[in-house]
C-alpha positions as YAML, in Angstrom:
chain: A
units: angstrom
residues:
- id: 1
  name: UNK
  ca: [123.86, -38.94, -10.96]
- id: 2
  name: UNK
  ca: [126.31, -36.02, -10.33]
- id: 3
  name: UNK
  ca: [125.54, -32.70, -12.63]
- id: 4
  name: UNK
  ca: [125.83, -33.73, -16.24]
- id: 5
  name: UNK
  ca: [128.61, -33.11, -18.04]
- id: 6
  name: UNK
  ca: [129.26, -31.24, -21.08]
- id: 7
  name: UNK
  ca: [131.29, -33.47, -23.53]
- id: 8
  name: UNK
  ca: [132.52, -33.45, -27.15]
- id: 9
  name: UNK
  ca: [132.95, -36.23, -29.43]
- id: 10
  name: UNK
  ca: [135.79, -35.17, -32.03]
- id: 11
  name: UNK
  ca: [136.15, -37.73, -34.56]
- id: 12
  name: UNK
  ca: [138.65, -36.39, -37.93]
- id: 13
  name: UNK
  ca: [136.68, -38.76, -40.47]
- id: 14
  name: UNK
  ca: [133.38, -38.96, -42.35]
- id: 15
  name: UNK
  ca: [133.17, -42.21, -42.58]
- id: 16
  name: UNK
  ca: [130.03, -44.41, -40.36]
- id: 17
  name: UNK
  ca: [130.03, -48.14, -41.39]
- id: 18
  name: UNK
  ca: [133.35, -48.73, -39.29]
- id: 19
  name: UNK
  ca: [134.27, -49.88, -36.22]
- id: 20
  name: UNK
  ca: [135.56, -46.62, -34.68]
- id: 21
  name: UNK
  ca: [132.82, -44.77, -35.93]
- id: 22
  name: UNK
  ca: [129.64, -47.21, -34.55]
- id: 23
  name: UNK
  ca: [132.26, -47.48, -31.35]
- id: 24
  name: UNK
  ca: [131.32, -43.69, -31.05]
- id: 25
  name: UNK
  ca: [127.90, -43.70, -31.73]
- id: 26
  name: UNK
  ca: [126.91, -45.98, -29.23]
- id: 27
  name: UNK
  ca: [129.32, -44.29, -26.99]
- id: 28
  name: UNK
  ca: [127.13, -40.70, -27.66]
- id: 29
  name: UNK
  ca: [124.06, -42.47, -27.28]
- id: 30
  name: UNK
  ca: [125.22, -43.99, -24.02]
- id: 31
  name: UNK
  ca: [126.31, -40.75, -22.60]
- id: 32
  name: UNK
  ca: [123.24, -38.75, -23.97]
- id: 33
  name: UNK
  ca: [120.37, -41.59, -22.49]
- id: 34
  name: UNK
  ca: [122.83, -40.98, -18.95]
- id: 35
  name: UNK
  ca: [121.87, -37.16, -19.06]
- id: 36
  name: UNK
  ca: [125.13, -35.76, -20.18]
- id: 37
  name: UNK
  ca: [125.27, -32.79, -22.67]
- id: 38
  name: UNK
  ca: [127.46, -34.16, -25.32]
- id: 39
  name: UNK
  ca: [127.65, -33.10, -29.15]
- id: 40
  name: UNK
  ca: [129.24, -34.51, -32.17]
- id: 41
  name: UNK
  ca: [132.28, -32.99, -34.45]
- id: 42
  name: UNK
  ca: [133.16, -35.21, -37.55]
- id: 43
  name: UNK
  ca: [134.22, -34.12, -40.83]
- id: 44
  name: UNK
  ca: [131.08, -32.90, -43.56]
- id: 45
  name: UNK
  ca: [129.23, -36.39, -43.41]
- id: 46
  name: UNK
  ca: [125.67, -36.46, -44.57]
- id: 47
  name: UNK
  ca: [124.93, -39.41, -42.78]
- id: 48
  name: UNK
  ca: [126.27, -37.66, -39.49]
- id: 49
  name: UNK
  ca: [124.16, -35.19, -40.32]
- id: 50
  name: UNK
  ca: [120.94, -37.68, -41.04]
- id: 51
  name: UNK
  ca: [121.82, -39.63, -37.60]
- id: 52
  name: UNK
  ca: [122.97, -37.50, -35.30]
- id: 53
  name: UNK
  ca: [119.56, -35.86, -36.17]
- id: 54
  name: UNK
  ca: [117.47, -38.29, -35.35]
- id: 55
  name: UNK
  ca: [118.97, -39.22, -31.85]
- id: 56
  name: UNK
  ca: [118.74, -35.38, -31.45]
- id: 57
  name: UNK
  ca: [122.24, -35.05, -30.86]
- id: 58
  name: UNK
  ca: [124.08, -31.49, -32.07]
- id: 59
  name: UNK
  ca: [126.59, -32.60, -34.94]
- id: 60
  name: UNK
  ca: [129.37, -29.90, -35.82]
- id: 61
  name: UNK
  ca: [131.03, -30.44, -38.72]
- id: 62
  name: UNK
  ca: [134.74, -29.49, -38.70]
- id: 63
  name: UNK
  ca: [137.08, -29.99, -42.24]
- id: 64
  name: UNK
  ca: [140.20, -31.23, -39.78]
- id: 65
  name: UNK
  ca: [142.00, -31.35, -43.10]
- id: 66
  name: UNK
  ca: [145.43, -32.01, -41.34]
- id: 67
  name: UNK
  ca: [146.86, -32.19, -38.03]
- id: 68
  name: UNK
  ca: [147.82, -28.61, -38.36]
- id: 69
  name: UNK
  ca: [144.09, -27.08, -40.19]
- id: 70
  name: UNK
  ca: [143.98, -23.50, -38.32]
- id: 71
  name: UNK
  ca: [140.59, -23.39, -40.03]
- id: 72
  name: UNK
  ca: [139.22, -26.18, -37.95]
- id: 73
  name: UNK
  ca: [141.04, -24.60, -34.81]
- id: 74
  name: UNK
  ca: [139.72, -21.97, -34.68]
- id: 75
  name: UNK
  ca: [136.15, -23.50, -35.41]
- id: 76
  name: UNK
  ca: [137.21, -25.70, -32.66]
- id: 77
  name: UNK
  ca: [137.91, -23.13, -29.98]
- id: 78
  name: UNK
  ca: [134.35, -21.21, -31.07]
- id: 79
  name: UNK
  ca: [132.82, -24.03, -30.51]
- id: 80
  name: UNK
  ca: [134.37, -25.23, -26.97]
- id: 81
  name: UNK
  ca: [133.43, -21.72, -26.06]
- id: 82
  name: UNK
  ca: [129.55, -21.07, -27.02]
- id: 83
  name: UNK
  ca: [129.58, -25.05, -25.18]
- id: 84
  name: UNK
  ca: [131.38, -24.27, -22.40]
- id: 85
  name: UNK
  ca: [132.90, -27.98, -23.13]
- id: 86
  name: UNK
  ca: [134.26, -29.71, -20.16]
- id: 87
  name: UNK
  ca: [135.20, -33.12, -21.98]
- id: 88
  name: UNK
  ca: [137.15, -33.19, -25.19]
- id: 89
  name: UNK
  ca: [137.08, -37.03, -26.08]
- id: 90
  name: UNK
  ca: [139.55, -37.04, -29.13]
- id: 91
  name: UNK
  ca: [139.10, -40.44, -31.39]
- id: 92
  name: UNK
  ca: [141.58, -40.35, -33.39]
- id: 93
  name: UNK
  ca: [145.23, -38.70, -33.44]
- id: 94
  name: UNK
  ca: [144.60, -36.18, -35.51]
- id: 95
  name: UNK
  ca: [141.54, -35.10, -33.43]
- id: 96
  name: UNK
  ca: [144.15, -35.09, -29.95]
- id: 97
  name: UNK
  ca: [146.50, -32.74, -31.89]
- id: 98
  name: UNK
  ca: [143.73, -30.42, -33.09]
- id: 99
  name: UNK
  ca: [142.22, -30.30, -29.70]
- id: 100
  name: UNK
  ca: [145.76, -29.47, -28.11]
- id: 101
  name: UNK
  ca: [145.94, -26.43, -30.40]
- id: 102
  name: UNK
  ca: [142.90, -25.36, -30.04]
- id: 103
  name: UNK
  ca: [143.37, -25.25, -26.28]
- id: 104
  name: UNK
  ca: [146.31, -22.92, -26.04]
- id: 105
  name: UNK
  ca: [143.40, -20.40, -26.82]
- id: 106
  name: UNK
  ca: [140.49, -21.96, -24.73]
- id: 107
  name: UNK
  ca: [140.82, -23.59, -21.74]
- id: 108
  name: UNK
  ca: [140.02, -27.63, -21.93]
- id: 109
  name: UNK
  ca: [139.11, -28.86, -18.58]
- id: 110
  name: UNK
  ca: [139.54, -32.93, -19.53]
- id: 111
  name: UNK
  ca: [141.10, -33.93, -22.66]
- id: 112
  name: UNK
  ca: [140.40, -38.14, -23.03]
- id: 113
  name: UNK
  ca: [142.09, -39.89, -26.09]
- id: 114
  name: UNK
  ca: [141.02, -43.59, -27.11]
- id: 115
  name: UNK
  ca: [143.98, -46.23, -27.78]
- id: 116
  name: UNK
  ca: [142.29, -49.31, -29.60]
- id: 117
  name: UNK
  ca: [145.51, -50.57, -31.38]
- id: 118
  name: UNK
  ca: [149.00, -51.79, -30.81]
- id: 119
  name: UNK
  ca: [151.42, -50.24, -33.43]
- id: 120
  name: UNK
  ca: [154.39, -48.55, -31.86]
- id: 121
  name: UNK
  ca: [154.16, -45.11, -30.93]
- id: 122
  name: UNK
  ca: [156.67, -42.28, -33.06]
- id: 123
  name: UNK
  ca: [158.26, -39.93, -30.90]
- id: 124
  name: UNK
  ca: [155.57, -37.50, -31.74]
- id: 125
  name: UNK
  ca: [152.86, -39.89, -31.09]
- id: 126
  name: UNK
  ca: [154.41, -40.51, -27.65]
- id: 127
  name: UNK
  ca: [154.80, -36.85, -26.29]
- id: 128
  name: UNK
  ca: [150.91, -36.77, -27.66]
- id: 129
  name: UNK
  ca: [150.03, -39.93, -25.20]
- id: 130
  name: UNK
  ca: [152.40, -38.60, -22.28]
- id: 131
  name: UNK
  ca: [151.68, -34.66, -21.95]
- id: 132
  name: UNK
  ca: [150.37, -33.54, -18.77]
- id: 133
  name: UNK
  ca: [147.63, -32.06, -21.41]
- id: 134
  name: UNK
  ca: [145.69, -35.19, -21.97]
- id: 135
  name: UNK
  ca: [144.26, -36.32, -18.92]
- id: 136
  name: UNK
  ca: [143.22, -39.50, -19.50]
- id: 137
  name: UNK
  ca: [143.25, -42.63, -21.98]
- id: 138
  name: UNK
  ca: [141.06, -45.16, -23.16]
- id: 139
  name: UNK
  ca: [142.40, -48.44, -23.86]
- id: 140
  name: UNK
  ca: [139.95, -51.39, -25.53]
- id: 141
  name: UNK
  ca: [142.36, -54.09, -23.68]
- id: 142
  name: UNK
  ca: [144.76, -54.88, -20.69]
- id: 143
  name: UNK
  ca: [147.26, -55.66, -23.96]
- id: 144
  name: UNK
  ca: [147.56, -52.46, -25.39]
- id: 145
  name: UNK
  ca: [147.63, -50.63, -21.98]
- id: 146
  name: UNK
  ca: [150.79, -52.54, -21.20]
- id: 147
  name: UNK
  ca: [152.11, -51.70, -24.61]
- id: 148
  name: UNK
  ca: [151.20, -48.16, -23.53]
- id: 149
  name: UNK
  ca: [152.96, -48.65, -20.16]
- id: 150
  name: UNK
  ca: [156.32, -50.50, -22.19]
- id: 151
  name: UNK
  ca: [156.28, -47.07, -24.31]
- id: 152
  name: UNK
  ca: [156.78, -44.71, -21.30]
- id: 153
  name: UNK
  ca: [152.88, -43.63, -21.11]
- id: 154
  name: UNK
  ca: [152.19, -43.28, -17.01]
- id: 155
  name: UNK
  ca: [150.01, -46.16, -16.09]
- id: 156
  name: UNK
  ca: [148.02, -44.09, -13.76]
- id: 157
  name: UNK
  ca: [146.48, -41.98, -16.90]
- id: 158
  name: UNK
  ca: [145.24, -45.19, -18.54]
- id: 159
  name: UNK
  ca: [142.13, -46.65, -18.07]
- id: 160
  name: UNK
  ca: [141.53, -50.38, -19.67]
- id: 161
  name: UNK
  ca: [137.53, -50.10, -21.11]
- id: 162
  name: UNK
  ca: [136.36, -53.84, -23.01]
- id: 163
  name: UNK
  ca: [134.27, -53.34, -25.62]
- id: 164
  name: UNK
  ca: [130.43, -54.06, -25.70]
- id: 165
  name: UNK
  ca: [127.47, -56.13, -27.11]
- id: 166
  name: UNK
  ca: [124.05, -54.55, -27.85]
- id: 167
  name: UNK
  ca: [122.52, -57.78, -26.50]
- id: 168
  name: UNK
  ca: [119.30, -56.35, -27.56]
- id: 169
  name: UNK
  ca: [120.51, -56.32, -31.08]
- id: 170
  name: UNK
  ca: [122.99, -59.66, -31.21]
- id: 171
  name: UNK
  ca: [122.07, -62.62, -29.63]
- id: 172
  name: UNK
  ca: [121.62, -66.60, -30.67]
- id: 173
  name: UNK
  ca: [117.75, -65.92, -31.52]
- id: 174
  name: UNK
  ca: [118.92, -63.57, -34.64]
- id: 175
  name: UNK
  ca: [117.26, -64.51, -37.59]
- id: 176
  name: UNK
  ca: [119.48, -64.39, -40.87]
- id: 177
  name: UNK
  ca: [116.80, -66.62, -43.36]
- id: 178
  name: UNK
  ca: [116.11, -62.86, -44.92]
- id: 179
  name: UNK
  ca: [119.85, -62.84, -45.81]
- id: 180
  name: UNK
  ca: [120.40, -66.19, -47.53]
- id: 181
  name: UNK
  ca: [117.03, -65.17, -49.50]
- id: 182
  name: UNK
  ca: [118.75, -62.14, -50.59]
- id: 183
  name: UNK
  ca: [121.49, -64.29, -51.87]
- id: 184
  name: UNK
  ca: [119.99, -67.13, -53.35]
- id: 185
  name: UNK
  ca: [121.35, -69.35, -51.29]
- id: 186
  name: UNK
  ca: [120.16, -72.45, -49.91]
- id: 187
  name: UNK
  ca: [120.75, -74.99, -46.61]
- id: 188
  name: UNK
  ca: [123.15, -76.64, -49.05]
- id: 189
  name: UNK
  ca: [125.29, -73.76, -49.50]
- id: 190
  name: UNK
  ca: [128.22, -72.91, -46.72]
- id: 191
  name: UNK
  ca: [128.91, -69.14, -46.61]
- id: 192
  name: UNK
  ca: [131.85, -67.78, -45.00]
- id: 193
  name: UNK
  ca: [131.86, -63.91, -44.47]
- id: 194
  name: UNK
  ca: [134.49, -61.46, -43.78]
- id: 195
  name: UNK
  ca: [133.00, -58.25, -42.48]
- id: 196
  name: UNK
  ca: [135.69, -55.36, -43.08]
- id: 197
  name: UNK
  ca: [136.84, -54.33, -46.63]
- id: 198
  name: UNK
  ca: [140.94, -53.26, -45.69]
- id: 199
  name: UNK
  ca: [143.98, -54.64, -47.38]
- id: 200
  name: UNK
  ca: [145.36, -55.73, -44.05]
- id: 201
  name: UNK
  ca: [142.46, -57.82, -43.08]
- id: 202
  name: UNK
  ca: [143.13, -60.30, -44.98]
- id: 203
  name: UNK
  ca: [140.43, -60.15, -47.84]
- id: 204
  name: UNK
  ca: [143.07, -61.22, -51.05]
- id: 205
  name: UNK
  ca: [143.63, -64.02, -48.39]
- id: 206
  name: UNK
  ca: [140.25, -65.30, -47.89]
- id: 207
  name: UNK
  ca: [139.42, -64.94, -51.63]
- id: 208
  name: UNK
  ca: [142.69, -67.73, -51.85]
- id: 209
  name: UNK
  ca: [141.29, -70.00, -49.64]
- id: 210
  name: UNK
  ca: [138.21, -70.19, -51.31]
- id: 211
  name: UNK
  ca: [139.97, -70.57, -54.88]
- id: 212
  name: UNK
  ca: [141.71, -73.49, -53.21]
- id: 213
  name: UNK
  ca: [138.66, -75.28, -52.37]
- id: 214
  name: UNK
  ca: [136.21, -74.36, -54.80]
- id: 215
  name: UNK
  ca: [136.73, -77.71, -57.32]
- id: 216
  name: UNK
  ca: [136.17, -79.85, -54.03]
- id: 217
  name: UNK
  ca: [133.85, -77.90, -52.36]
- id: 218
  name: UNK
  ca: [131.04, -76.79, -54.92]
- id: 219
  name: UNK
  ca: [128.47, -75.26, -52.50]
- id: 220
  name: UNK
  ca: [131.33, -73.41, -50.18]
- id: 221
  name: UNK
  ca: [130.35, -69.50, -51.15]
- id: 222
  name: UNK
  ca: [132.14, -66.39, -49.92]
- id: 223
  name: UNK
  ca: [130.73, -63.09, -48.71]
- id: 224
  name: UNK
  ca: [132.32, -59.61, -48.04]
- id: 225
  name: UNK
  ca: [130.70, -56.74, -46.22]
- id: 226
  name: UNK
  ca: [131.60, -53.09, -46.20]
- id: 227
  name: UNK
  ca: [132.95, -52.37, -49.59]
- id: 228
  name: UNK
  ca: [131.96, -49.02, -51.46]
- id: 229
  name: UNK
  ca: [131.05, -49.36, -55.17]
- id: 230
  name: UNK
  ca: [134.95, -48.99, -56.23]
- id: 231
  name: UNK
  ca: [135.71, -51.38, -54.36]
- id: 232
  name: UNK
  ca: [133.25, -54.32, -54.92]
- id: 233
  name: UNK
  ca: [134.00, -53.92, -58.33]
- id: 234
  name: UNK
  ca: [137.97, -54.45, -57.18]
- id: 235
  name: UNK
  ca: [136.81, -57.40, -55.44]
- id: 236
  name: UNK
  ca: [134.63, -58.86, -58.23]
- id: 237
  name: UNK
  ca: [137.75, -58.55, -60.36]
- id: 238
  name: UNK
  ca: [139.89, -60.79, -58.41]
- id: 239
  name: UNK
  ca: [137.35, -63.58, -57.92]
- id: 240
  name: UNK
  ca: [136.69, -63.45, -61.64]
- id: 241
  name: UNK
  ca: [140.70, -63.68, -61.72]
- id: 242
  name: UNK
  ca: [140.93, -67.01, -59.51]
- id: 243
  name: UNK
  ca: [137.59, -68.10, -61.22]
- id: 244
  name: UNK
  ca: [135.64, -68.15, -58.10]
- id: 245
  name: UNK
  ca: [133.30, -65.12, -59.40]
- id: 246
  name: UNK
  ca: [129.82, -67.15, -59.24]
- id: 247
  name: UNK
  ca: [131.05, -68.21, -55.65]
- id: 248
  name: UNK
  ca: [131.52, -64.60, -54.05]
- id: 249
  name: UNK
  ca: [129.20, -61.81, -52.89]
- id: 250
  name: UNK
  ca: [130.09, -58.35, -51.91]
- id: 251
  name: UNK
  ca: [127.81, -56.18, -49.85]
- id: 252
  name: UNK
  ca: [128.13, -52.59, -49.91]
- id: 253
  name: UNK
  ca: [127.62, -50.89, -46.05]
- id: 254
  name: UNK
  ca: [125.40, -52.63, -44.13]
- id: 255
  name: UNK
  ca: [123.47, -52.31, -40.71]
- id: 256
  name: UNK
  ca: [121.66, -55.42, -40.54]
- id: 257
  name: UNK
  ca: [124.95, -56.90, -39.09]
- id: 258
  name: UNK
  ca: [123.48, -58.99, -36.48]
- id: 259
  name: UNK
  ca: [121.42, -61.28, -39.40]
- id: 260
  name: UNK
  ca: [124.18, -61.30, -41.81]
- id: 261
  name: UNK
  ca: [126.60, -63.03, -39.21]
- id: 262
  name: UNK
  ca: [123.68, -65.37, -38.19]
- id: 263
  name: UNK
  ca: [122.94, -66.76, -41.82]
- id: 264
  name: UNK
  ca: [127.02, -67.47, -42.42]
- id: 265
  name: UNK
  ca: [128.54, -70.73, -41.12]
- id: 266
  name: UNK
  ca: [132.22, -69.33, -40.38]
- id: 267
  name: UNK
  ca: [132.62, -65.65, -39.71]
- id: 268
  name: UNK
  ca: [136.65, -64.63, -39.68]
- id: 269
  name: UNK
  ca: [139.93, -62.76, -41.44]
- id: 270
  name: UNK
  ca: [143.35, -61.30, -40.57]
- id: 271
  name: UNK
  ca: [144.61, -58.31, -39.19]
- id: 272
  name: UNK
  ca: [148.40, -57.75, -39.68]
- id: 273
  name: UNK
  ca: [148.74, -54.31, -38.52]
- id: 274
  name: UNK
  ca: [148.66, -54.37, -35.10]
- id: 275
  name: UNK
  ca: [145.07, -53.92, -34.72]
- id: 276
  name: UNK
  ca: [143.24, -54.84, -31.74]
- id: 277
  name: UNK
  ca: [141.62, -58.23, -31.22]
- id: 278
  name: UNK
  ca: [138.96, -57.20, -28.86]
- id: 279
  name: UNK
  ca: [135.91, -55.62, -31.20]
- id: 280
  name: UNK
  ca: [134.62, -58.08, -33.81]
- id: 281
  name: UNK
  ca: [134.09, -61.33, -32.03]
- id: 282
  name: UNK
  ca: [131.73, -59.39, -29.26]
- id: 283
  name: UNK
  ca: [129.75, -58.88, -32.20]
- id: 284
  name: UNK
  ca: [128.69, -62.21, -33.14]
- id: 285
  name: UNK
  ca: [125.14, -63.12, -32.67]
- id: 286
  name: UNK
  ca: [125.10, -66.79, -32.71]
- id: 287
  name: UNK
  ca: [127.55, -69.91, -32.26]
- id: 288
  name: UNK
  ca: [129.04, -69.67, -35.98]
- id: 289
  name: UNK
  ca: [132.96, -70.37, -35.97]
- id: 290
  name: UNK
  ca: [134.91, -67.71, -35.69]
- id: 291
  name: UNK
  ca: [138.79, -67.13, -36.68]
- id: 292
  name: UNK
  ca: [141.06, -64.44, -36.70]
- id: 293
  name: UNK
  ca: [143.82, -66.12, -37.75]
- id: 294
  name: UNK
  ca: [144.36, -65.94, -41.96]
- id: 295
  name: UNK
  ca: [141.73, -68.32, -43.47]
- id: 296
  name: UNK
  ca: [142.91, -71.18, -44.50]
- id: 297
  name: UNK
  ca: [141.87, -74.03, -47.66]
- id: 298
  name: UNK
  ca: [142.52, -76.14, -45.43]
- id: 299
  name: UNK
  ca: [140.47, -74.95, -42.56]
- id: 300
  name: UNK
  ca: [137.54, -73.97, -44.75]
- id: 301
  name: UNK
  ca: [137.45, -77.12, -46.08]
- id: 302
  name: UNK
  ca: [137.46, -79.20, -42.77]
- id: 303
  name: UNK
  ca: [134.50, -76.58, -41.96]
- id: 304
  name: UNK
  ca: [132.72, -77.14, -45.02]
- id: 305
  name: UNK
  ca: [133.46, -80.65, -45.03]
- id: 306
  name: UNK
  ca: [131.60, -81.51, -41.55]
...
């Protein structure tokens, strides 16, 4: 390998159970187990803190309050100097704009931004993609690189990366029997999960479908992953609304991902913002349906049904 490089992650959230955020944890864990210096900037997390920690990886954590936080500049630029950072990887805007403010003060070598969606760029958004300041970007598919490209964004400075599988981790032989325990469910019951608690996936959706079916399809149960405590309850209150409450489950953040897709029969949802198709399927451990399209009454019923 050439001489490691000294990178930083700089990711403006908290948050952990999402897909950007385990997207960049396996990417610093990837990096690190390849030799490379790399540390960690989020905002205050504790659970940065706690797992960052244990793969022995520095965290930094920056308030990146705004786009425009001079606090968190010039925290940044201390901190690209005492690293001597090479790599800047910037995952999300607001990271990219910090980062290019910080660097009229310090000196950024490579500054790499991550594209994993397909709105339309603003005019701001685009000098931010096309500035000879960012050297390189990350797209998660060939489709949003040629979005990229349509948008005026020099094709040379893109690079097309797929997202992976931890085949350790999902794979057919997945055992989700602990799962269905935990819910009470038996081999009568067919459970259809949506892993993803946002307005635009489609979860009011999927919680119609299931309304629609319920009277002819008694054992067809529903479970969503990923809400926080305000939100389950949100959720609880619209089953109990389309009297479907006994029929739906709602687990908080979860990492036992791999077992919860294995024990459900359909795994699927919408995504109407523009969002990129590429991440959830390559997480599926076994050969349960999948759909991205808006779930249907009609398609969860010819599911159920056979």
């Amino acid at each position: 390998m050439a001489e490691p490089l000294r990178v930083l992650q700089l990711y403006p959230k908290e948050d952990y159970f999402t897909g950007a955020a385990i997207q960049l944890r396996e990417l610093v864990l990837g990096l690190k187990a390849r030799g490379h210096d790399v540390a960690v900037a989020t905002r205050p997390s504790e659970i940065w803190v706690e797992k960052m920690r244990a793969a022995s990886v520095p965290y930094l954590p920056l308030p990146m309050a705004s786009e425009v936080d001079l606090r968190s500049v010039r925290a940044l630029v201390r901190i690209l100097k005492s690293r001597r950072i090479q790599v800047v990887h910037a995952q999300k805007g607001k990271a990219r704009t910090l980062a290019m403010i910080a660097g009229l003060f310090v000196r950024i070598p490579v500054l790499v931004l991550n594209r994993g969606v397909s709105f339309p760029l603003d005019p701001f958004n685009r000098l931010g993609y096309t500035t000879r300041r960012v050297t390189a970007i990350v797209a998660v598919c060939e489709s949003i690189k040629a979005g990229l490209v349509r948008q005026g964004v020099p094709e040379a400075k893109i690079e097309v990366i797929y997202s992976g599988t931890d085949t350790d981790r999902f794979h057919p032989g997945v055992d989700g029997s602990a799962v269905r325990r935990e819910l009470g469910f038996g081999p009568e019951h067919f459970l259809v999960t949506q892993i993803g608690i946002r307005s635009w996936k489609g979860n009011d959706d999927v919680l119609d479908a299931l309304a629609a079916v319920a009277d002819r399809l008694p054992h067809a149960r529903l479970l969503l992953v990923g809400a926080n405590e305000a939100k389950a309850r949100i959720l609880y209150d619209k089953a109990a609304a389309r009297k479907i409450r006994d029929r739906v489950r709602v687990f908080l953040y979860r990492e036992d991902i791999p077992q919860i897709l294995k024990a459900s029969h359909v795994t699927g949802g919408s995504d109407s913002r523009g969002r990129s198709a590429s991440r959830s399927p390559s997480r599926r451990p076994s050969s349960a349906p999948i759909s991205r399209a808006t779930p249907s009454s009609s398609a969860i019923g010819r599911r159920a049904s056979s």
